[in-house]
C-alpha positions in Angstrom: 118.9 136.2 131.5 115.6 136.3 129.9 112.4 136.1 131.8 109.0 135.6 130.6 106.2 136.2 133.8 102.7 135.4 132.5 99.5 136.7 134.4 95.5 137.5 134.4 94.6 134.2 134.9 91.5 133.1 137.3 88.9 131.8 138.0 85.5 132.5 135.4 82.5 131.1 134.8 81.5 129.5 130.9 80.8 132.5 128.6 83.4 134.8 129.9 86.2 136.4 129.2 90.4 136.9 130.0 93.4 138.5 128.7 96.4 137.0 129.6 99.6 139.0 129.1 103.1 137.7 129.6 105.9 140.0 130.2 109.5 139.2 127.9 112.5 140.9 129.4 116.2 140.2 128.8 118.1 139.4 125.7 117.5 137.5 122.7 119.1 138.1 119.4 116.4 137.2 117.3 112.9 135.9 117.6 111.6 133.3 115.4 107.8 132.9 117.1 106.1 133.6 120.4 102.7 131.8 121.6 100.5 130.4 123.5 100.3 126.9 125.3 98.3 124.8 127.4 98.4 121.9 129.5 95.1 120.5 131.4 95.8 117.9 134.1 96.4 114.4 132.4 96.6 115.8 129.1 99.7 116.9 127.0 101.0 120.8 126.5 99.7 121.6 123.0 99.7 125.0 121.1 96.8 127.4 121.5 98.1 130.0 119.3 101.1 131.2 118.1 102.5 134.6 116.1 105.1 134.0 113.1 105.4 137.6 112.0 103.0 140.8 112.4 100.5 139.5 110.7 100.9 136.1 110.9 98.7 134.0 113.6 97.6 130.9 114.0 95.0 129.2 116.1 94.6 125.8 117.2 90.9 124.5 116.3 89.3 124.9 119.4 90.1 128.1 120.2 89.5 130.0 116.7 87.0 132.6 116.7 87.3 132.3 120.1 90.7 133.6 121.1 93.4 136.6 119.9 96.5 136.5 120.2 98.9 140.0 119.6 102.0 141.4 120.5 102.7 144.9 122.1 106.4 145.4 122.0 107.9 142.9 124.6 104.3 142.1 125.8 102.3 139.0 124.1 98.9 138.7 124.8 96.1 136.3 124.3 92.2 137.3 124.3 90.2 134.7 125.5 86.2 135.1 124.9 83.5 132.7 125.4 85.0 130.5 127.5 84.4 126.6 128.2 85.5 124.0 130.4 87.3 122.6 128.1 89.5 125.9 128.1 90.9 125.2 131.7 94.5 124.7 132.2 97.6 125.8 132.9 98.5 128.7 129.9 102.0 129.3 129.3 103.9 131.8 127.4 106.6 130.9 124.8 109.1 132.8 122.8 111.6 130.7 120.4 115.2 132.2 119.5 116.5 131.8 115.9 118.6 129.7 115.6 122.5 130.7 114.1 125.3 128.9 112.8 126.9 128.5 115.8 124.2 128.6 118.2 120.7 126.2 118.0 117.4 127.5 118.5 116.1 127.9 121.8 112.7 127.6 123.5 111.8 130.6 126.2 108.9 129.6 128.7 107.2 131.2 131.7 105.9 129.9 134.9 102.0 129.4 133.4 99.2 131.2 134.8 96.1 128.9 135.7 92.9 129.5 133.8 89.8 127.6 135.1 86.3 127.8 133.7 83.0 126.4 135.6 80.5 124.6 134.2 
C-alpha cells in the first residue's frame, strides 16, 4: 500500500518559519506530480504548490516568494517563511499516479499536519 505521513507542523507566531516534510513509502509505477495543499476551516482545499518535474514548481499566489517546495528522493518538502495568519490550516501532502491504459490516474494523500500562525 502506499502511505504518505506528513509532519513539522505547529504552532508559530506571524514572521516565522516551518518545514513540513511528508514521508512516501510503498509502490507507485509512475508519478505524474506531488504537492502541497491546504484547507482552513470553512474554506475549500486549494493547491499551495506543486512539483511537475525537477525543475518544475509552481506556487499559488499567496505563498510565492514566500514558500519552497522540493523533493529528496521519497521525501517532499515545503519551506514555509514569513508566515501570516492567513497561512493557517490543515497542509496535506499529495502525490498523483500516471495514469495507463488500463489503469486511471490516482490521487495519494496524507493525514495533514496542522499549521497555525498568531496574530
Amino acid at each position: 500500500q502506499v502511505q504518505l505521513v506528513e509532519s513539522g507542523g505547529g504552532l508559530v507566531q506571524t514572521g516565522d518559519s516551518l518545514r513540513l516534510s511528508c514521508v512516501v513509502s510503498g509502490n507507485i509505477f509512475s508519478i505524474d506530480t506531488m504537492g502541497w495543499y491546504r484547507q482552513a476551516p470553512g474554506k475549500q482545499r486549494e493547491l499551495v504548490a506543486g512539483l511537475t518535474g525537477p525543475t518544475n514548481a509552481n506556487y499559488d499566489d499567496s505563498v510565492r516568494g514566500r514558500f519552497d517546495i522540493s523533493r529528496d528522493k521519497n521525501t517532499l518538502y515545503l519551506q514555509m517563511n514569513n508566515l501570516k495568519p492567513e497561512d493557517t490550516a490543515v497542509y496535506y501532502c499529495t502525490v498523483r499516479s500516471r495514469g495507463s491504459l488500463f489503469s486511471s490516474a490516482k490521487d495519494y494523500w496524507g493525514k495533514g499536519t496542522l499549521v497555525t500562525v498568531s496574530s
